[in-house]
ZAMARGU-4260 file (C-alpha; in steps of 0.2 Angstrom, whole numbers, plus 5000, padded with zeros to 4 digits):
<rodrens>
0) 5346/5466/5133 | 5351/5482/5125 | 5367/5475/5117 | 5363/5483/5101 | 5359/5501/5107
5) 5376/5499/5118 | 5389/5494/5101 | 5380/5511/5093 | 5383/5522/5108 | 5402/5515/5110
10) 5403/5521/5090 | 5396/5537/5093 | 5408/5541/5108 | 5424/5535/5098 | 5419/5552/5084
15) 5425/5562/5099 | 5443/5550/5105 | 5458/5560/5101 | 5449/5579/5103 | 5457/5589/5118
20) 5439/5601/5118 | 5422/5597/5117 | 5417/5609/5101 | 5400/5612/5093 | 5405/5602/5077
25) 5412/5586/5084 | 5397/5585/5098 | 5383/5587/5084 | 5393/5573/5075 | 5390/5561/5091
30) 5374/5565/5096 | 5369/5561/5077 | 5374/5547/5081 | 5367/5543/5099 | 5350/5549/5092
35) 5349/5536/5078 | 5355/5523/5091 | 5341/5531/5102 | 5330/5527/5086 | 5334/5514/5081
40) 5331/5505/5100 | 5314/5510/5098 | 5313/5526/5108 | 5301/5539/5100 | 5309/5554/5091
45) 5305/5569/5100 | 5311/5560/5116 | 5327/5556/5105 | 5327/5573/5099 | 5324/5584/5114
50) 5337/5572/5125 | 5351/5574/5113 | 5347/5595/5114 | 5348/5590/5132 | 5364/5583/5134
55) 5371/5598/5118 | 5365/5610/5131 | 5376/5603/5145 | 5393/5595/5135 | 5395/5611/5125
60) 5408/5623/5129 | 5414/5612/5146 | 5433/5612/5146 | 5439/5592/5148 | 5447/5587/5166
65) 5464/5583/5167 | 5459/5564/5169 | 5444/5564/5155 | 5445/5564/5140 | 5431/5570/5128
70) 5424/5554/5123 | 5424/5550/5145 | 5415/5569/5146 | 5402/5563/5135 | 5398/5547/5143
75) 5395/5556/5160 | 5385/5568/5154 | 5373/5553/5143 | 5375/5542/5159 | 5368/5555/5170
80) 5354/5561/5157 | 5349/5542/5151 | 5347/5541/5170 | 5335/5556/5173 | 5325/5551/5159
85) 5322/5532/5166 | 5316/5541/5183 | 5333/5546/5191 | 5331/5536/5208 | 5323/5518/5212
90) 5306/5517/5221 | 5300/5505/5230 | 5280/5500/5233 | 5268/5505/5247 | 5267/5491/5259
95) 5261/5505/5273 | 5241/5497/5272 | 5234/5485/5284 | 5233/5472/5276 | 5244/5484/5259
100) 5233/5481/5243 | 5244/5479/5225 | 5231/5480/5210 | 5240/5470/5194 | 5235/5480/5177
105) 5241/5475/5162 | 5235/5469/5144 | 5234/5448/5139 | 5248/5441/5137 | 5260/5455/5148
110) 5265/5441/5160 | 5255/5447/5173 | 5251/5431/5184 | 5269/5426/5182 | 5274/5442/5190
115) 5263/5442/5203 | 5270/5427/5209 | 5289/5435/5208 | 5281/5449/5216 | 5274/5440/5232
120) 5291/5428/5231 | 5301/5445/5233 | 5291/5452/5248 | 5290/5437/5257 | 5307/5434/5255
125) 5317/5451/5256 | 5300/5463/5265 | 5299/5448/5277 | 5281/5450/5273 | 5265/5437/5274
130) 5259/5440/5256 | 5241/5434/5248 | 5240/5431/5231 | 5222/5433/5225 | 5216/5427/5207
135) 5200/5442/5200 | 5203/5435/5182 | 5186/5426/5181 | 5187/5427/5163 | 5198/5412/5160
140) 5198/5397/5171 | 5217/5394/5167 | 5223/5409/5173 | 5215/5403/5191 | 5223/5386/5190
145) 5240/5394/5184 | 5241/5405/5199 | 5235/5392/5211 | 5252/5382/5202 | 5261/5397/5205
150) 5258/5401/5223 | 5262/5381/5227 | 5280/5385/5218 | 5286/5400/5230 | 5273/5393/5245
155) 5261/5407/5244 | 5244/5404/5249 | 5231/5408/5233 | 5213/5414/5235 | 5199/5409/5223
160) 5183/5410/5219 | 5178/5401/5201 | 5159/5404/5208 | 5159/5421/5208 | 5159/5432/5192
165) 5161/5448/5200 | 5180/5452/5202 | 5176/5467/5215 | 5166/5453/5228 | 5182/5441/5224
170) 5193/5457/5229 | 5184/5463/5244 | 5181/5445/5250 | 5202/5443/5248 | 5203/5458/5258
175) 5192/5451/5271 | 5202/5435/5272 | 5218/5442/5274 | 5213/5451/5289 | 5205/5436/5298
180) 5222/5427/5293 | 5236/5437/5296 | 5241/5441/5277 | 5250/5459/5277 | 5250/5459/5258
185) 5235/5458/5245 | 5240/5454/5226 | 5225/5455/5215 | 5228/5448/5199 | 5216/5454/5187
190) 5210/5449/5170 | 5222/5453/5156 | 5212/5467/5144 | 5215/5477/5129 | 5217/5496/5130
195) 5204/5500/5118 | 5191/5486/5125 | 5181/5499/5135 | 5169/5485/5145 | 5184/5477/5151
200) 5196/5495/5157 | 5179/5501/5165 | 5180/5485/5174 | 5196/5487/5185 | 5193/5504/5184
205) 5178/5499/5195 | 5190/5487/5206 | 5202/5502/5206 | 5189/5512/5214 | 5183/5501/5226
210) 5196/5493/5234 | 5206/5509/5233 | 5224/5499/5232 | 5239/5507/5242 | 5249/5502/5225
215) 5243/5500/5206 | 5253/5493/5196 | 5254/5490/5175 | 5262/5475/5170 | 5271/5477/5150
220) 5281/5466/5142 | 5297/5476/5134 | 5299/5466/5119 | 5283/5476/5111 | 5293/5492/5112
225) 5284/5506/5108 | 5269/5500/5108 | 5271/5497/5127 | 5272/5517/5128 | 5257/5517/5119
230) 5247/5505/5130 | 5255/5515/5146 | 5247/5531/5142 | 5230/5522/5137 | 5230/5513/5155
235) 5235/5529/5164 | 5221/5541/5157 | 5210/5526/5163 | 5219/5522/5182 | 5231/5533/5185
240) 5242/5520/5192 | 5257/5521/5203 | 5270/5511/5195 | 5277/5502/5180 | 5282/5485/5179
245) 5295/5479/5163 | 5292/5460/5162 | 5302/5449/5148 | 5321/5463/5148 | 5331/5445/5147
250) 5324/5444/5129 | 5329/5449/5113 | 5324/5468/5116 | 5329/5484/5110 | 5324/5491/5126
255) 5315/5511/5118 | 5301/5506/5133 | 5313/5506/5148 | 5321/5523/5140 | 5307/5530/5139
260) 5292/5526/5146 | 5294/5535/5162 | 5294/5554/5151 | 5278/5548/5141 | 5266/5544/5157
265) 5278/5552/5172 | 5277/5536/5181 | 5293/5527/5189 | 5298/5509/5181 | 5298/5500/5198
270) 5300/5482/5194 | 5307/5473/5181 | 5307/5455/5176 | 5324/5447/5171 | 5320/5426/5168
275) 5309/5414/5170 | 5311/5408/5186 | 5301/5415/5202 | 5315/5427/5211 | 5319/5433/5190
280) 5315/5450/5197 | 5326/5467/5201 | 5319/5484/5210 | 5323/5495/5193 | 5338/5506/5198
285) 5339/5519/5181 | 5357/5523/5189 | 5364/5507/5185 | 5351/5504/5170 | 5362/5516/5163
290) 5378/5510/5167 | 5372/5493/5157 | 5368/5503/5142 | 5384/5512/5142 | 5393/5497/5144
295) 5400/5500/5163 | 5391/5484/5170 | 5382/5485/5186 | 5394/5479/5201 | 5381/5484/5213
300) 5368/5475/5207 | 5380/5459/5206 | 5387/5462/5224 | 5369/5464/5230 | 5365/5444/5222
305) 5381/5439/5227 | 5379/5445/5249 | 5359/5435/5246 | 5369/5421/5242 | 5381/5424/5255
310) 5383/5411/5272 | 5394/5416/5284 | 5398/5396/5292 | 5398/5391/5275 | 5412/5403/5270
315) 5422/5398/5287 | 5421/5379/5283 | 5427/5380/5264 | 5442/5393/5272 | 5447/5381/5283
320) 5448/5366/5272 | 5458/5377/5259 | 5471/5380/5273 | 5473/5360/5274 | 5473/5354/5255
325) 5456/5349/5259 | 5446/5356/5246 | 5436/5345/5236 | 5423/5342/5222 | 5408/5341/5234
330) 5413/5360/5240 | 5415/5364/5224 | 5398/5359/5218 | 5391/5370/5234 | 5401/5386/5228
335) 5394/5382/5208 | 5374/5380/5216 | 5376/5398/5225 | 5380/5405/5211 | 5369/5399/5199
340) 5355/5405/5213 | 5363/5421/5208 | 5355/5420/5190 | 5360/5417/5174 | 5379/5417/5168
345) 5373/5429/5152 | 5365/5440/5164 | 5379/5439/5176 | 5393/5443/5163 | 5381/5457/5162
350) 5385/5466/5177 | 5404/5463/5176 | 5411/5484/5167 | 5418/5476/5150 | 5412/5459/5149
355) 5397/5461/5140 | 5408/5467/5125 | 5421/5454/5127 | 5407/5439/5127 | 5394/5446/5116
360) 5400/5437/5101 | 5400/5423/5113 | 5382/5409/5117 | 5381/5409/5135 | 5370/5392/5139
365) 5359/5397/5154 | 5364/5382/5162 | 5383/5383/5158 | 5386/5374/5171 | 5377/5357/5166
370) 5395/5348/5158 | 5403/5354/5176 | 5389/5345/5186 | 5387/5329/5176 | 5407/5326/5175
375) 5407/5328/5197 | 5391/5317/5200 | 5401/5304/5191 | 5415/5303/5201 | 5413/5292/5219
380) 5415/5301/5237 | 5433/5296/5236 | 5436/5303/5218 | 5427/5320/5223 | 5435/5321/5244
385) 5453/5315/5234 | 5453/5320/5216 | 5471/5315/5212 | 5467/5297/5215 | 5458/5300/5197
390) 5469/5289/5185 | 5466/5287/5165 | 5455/5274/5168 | 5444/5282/5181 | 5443/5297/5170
395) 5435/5285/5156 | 5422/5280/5167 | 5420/5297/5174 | 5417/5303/5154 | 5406/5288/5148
400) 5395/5289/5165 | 5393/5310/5164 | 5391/5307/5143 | 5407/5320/5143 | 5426/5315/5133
405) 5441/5314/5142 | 5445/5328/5137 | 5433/5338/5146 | 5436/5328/5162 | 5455/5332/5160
410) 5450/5350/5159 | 5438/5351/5171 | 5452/5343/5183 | 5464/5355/5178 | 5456/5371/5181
415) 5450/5364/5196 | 5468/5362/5202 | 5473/5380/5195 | 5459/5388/5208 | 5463/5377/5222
420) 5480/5385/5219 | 5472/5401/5218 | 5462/5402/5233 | 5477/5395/5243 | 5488/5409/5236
425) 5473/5422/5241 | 5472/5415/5259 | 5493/5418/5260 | 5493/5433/5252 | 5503/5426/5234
430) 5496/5443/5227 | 5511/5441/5211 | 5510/5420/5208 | 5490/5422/5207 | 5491/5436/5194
435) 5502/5427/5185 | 5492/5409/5185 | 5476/5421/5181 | 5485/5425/5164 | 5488/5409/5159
440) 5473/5402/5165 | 5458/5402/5151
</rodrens>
């Protein structure tokens, strides 16, 4: 996501290394530059346009700090522009109904049952909410069985009616069942539509009307770039809705529609989908959206996936055997499941400031971690509690049983040895030997 837009902005900002002033000719030289990259992302023109006038207004004529140097200047002020345009703060969605009605809007193919179900799995499990997902598409039977699969997957209860033909009755009779059943949240999925199909926007326009939802959302997929503005505005004149929702950013995007599309229809981006799998989804923060076009990472966001993954005893038990030698594979296989909770290494590597340049040339398998698990399930309870009772001939077997080469066994037991060390160092305070084993470590 974004990879390309951030390698042109880094080359725009290097016109201006090396200048103690930011001056008129050398900023018009760089925003050139940041508008084409704005461009070429697949942001319209005259948003291109009137925010690189924006950020000429503020960087022209500002003396350079002490500490920053013209190129760092600029970065601020496109940093704290790029996140005005995207909304400037995070919003979150009403849940102040009884039971809080979400309306799903979006055109076929958007992802919009998926993400309902990511939806529901986020409030239940970070709103502590009791969330009913309720299938209104009664155009394609599918649609029904897919969210009925998609409830079982996250353990959400699904209500369905392939009887009735009239999405509203399926909506208020929903509505009506999760009162009598203790359901705090209503998700109505609705029929994916096109924007110029006028039978289709008048009908959850009707819905909209009806029910009257605390939150209406619309559901785009980022990859159609542009033409997601487009749709925005055509859904907007129609529901007014409350809320955008990115799905599909962990694809090969150029990302003009998270730029942009909160300037087009004046709607925040308040969800975005990031994977494939059900808790794939962030609150949209254009703060440190920003920062991850820029190329700064986003530490809070990883600290934030990192604390969810946290356990306390957990922690204490591995602290304790580190103290007494008594680390061992099985702990290790622990620590490896918590972070892969955490989501993908590529999108991990992500959030760490300077890493996403480092590795971008670099194929990050989303399951990086496949060689690592195969090699440790091969080894017995001993080899895993005791790993140097692993000879040569163990570590044959240990290859042929995970389909790995010795090699990889060798190296697996290597830099497992080297963060033993490590963690043993960071308990006693080593602060020197663990630098020093960091830099010769891979």
């Amino acid at each position: 996501m974004f990879d390309s837009l951030s390698d042109k902005l880094d080359k725009a900002f290097h016109v201006l290394k090396g200048h103690g002033q930011i001056t008129e000719v050398n900023v018009a030289e760089t925003l050139k530059e940041v508008r084409r990259a704005l461009v070429d992302a697949d942001v319209n023109f005259k948003i291109a346009k009137n925010f690189t006038n924006t950020v000429k207004e503020k960087a022209l004529g500002q003396d350079v700090l002490n500490t920053l140097k013209p190129n760092q200047m600029m970065v601020k002020i496109v940093k704290d522009e790029l996140t005005e345009l995207m909304g400037g703060d995070a919003e979150g969605v009403d849940l102040s109904g009884q039971p809080s009605v979400i309306l799903m809007s979006g055109l076929q193919g958007s992802g919009k049952t998926t993400f309902s179900g990511k939806l529901a799995n986020f409030l239940k499990n970070k709103k502590t909410k009791k969330p009913l997902l309720v299938a209104c598409d009664v155009y394609r039977p599918a649609a029904i069985d897919q969210l009925h699969v998609v409830g079982e997957q996250i353990n959400v209860d699904v209500f369905s009616n392939k009887e009735e033909k009239n999405p509203v009755k399926i909506a208020e009779a929903a509505i009506a069942h999760a009162k009598e059943n203790g359901h705090n949240v209503v998700i109505l999925d609705t029929a994916g539509r096109l924007a110029i199909d006028e039978q289709m926007m008048n009908e959850i326009s009707e819905i909209h009307q009806t029910i009257k939802p605390q939150e209406t959302l619309f559901v785009v997929d980022a990859m159609t770039g542009q033409d997601a503005v487009n749709t925005a505005k055509a859904f907007n004149d129609v529901l007014d809705f409350n809320g955008v929702i990115l799905t599909k950013l962990d694809g090969d995007t150029r990302g003009g529609a998270a730029i942009s599309i909160k300037s087009v229809v004046d709607k925040p981006i308040k969800f975005i989908g990031t994977g494939e799998k059900m808790d794939a989804i962030d609150v949209f923060h254009p703060s440190r959206m920003a920062d991850r076009i820029l190329g700064m990472g986003d530490v809070v966001s990883l600290v934030e996936r990192a604390q969810e993954q946290y356990d306390e005893e957990e922690a204490r038990k591995i602290q304790k055997k580190i103290a007494k030698n008594k680390f061992g594979f099985d702990d290790f296989l622990k620590q490896i499941q918590q972070v892969k909770k955490m989501g993908s290494m590529k999108d991990l590597m992500g959030m760490i400031p300077g890493a996403g340049k480092m590795m971008k040339n670099m194929d990050i398998d989303d399951d990086a971690f496949k060689h690592i698990e195969a090699i440790i399930h091969s080894m017995t309870p001993d080899e895993r509690s005791n790993p140097n009772v692993i000879n040569a001939s163990r570590k044959r077997r240990i290859g042929k049983g995970s389909g790995t080469s010795v090699q990889e066994v060798n190296q697996l037991l290597k830099q497992f040895t080297q963060m033993s060390k490590m963690m043993k160092m960071m308990q006693g305070g080593g602060g020197k030997k663990m630098m020093q084993m960091m830099k010769n470590m891979k």
